[in-house]
N, C-alpha and C positions, 0 to 999 in steps of 0.2 A: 602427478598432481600439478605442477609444473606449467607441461605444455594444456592440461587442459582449462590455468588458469588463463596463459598466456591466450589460448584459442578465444573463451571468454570475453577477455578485454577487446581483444581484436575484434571481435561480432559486436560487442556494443559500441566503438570507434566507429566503424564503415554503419552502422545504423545510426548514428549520432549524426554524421556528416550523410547521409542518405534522406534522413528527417528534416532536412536541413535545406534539400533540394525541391521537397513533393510537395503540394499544393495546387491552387488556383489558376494562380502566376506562372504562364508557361515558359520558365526560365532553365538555361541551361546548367549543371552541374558548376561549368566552370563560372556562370554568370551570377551567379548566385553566393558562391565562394568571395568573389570580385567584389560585391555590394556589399556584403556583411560588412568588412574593410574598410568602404569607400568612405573618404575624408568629406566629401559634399554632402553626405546626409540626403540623397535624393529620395522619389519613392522608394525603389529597390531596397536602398540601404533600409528605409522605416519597415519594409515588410520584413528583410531578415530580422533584423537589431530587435523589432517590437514585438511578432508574432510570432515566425518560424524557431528564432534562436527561442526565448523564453519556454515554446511549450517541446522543443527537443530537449532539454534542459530538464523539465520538468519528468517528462518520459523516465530519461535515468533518473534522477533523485527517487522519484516515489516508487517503480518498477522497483530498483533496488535494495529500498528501505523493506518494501513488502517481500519482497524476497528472505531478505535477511529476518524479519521477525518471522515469518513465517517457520523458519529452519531453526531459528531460536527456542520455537513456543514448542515442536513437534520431539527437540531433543529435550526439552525438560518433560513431558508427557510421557515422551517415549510410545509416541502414537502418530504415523504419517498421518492420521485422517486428521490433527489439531492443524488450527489455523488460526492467523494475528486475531480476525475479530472473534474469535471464542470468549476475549477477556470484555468484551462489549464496547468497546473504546468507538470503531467504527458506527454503531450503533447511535450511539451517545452524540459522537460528535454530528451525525445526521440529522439527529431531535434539533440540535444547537442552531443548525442551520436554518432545518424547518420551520422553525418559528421566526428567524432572523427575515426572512422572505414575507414569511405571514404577515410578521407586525409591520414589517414598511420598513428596518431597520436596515438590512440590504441593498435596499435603493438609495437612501438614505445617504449613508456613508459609502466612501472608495472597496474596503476591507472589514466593513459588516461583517458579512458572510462568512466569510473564512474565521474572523475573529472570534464569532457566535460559534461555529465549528468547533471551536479551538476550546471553547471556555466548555463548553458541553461533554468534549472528553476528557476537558480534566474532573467536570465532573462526576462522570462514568467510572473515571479510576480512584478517586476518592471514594466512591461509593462500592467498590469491588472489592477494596482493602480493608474498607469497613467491614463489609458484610466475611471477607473471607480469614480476616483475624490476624492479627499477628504471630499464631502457631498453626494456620492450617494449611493441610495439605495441597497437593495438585487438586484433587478430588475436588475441595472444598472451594478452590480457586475457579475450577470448572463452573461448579452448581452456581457461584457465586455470578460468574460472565454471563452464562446463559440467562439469569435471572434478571439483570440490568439490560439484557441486549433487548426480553420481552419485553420489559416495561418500557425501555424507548421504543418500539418498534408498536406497542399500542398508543404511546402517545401521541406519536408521528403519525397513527392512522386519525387519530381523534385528532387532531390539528386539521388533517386533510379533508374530514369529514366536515368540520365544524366551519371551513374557508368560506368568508362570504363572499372572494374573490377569484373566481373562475380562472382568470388571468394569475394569480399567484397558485393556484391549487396547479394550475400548468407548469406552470417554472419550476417547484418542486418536486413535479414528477420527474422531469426532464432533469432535474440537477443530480436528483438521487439516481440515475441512472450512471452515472460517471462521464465524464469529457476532462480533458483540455486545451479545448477551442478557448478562441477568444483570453486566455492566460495572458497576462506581462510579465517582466522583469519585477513586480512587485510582488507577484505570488514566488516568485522563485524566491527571492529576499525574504519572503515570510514564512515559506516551510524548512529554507534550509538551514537555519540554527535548529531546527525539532527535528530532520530527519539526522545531521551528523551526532548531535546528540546522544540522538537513539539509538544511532549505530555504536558509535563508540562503547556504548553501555555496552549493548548484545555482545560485540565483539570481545569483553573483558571475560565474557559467562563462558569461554572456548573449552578450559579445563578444565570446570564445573559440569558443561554438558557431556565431554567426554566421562566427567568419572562417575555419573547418574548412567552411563549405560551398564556397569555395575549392578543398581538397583539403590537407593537411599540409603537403604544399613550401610551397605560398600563405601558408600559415598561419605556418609560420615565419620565412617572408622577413619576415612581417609583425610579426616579434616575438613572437610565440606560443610558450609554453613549453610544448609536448605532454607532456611527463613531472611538469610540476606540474599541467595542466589533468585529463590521468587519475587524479592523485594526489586530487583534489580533488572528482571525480565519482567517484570507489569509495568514497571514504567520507564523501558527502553522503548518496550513493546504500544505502550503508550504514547510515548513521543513521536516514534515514528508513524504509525497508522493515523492518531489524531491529527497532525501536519496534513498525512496525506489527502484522507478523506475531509479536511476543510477547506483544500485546495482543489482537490480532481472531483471531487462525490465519491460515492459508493463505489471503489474497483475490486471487484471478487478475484476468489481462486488462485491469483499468483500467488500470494503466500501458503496454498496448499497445492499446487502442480507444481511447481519448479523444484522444490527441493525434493519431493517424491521422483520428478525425472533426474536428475542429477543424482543422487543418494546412491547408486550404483559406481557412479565413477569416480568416489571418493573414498569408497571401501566402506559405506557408512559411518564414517569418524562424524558425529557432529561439528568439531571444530574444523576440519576441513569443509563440510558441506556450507558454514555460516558466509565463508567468503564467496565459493562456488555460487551457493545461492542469489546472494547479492546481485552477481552478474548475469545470474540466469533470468533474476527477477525484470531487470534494467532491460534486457534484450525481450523478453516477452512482451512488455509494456511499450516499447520502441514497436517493435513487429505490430502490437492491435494497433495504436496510434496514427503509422504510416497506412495499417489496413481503410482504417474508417473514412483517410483520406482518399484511396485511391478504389474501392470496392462503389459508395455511394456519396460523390464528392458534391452532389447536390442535394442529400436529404439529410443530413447532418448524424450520422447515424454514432452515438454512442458508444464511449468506449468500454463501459460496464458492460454492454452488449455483447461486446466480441469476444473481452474475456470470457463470458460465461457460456457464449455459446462455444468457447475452445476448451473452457473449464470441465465442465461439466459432462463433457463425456469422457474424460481422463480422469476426473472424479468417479465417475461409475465403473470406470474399466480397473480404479484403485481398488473399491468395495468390490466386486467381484474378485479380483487378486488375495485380497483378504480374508474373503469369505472361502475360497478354494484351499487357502494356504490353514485353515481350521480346520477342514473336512476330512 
């Protein structure tokens, strides 16, 4: 466990400082290092300091936050196919967006957007809690996401439907796909009190999710408060996804591939995979990131895109495993 945390850290380090090099700007490794540094504030230094640091930054924070809910949400289910936006939080805070663009509110202000983001999956988790009760179960938690994730996800169509602005009905397409192009030092300042947050919480559920692989009778004979350990996983869960997706857009699949690939080399412990995961998450998100830059570095190609186009067939090859391992 050890060395493959220590491997972990190391892959997300050389991707942090590798993120740090790729762009536009045909700058050298070491020349690039040199500016970040440099006391003159020239261009150089404004492209590290303002674009490239901010959104390698951003890469780990939110990669890793979804990582980690994601290995959060799947040890309380006890189901590798669960994933952070099952509780609708991403969903939610998409709507928030949506309309933030719609109404002019976005353009408006600096931190519109994200703040609209923001306000919208708190409202998603208000409404999840609501709806799923202060004694119900997983189950009920489930029915409950899925049912907020449809109702933003029609609202979000009928905003788009209803745009009388061709021009903004574009920007929303384009946001909802995922990026973090064009990111500052203010977006990092604004998701990272909601993604350490979030972690911290997740991080605390370690021996909760371990004693739920028991089964809940187990878990409570053994002391286990199942009504504060979900309380505690919807809104760690919350914290971090709502951050993310106010800040990046819409990023699928990491919080459901990483912890299903890693899950193996941790012997299945939840609480071992929670940290694993994190890393794994951080490193995947670094990986599309530097892709989008260096695959189609003049059609601005999305990063929602890449996840899903890397997701989604490791998602099918999960359901086939699944489906084999029934039969």
């Amino acid at each position: 466990m050890t060395r493959l945390m220590l491997v972990l850290a190391t892959a997300v380090l050389a991707l942090f400082l590798v993120s740090l090099t790729v762009g536009p700007a045909d700058l050298g490794i070491g020349e690039s290092l040199a500016a970040l540094f440099d006391e003159d504030y020239g261009p150089l230094t404004l492209v590290m300091r303002e674009i490239r640091l901010p959104r390698a930054l951003l890469a780990g924070i939110i990669g890793g936050g979804l990582g980690l809910a994601g290995a959060a949400m799947q040890g309380y289910l006890r189901n590798p196919l669960a994933e952070p936006g099952l509780i609708g939080v991403s969903s939610s805070a998409a709507l928030g967006a949506v309309l933030a663009i719609n109404t002019g509110l976005a353009a408006s202000l600096t931190l519109g957007l994200p703040l609209a983001a923001l306000a919208g999956a708190l409202a998603g988790v208000f409404l999840v809690m609501a709806l799923a009760g202060p004694q119900g179960g997983s189950l009920t938690l489930i029915l409950a996401g899925i049912a907020i994730s449809a109702m933003a996800a029609a609202l979000t169509s009928l905003v788009l439907n209803l745009s009388p602005n061709p021009f903004a009905a574009n920007e929303i397409v384009f946001w909802m796909m995922g990026s973090l192009a064009d990111r500052s030092m203010l977006h990092v300042w604004l998701v990272l009190p909601f993604a350490l947050t979030g972690a911290a919480i997740l991080l605390t559920l370690a021996r909760g999710l371990d004693a739920l692989t028991l089964g809940e009778d187990a878990a409570q004979t053994m002391g286990l408060n199942l009504n504060r350990l979900r309380l505690l996983l919807v809104v760690g869960t919350a914290s971090v996804v709502g951050g993310a997706t106010a800040v990046a857009g819409a990023i699928g699949f990491i919080g459901l591939v990483v912890p299903h690939i890693l899950r193996p080399l941790v012997g299945g412990q939840p609480s071992r995979l929670l940290w694993a995961s994190a890393l794994g998450g951080a490193i995947m998100l670094q990986l599309a990131d530097i892709a989008v830059r260096i695959i189609l570095p003049s059609r601005d190609l999305k990063l929602g895109v890449v996840t899903a186009l890397v997701g989604a067939p490791l998602f099918l090859h999960l359901i086939y495993k699944t489906r084999k391992g029934l039969a």
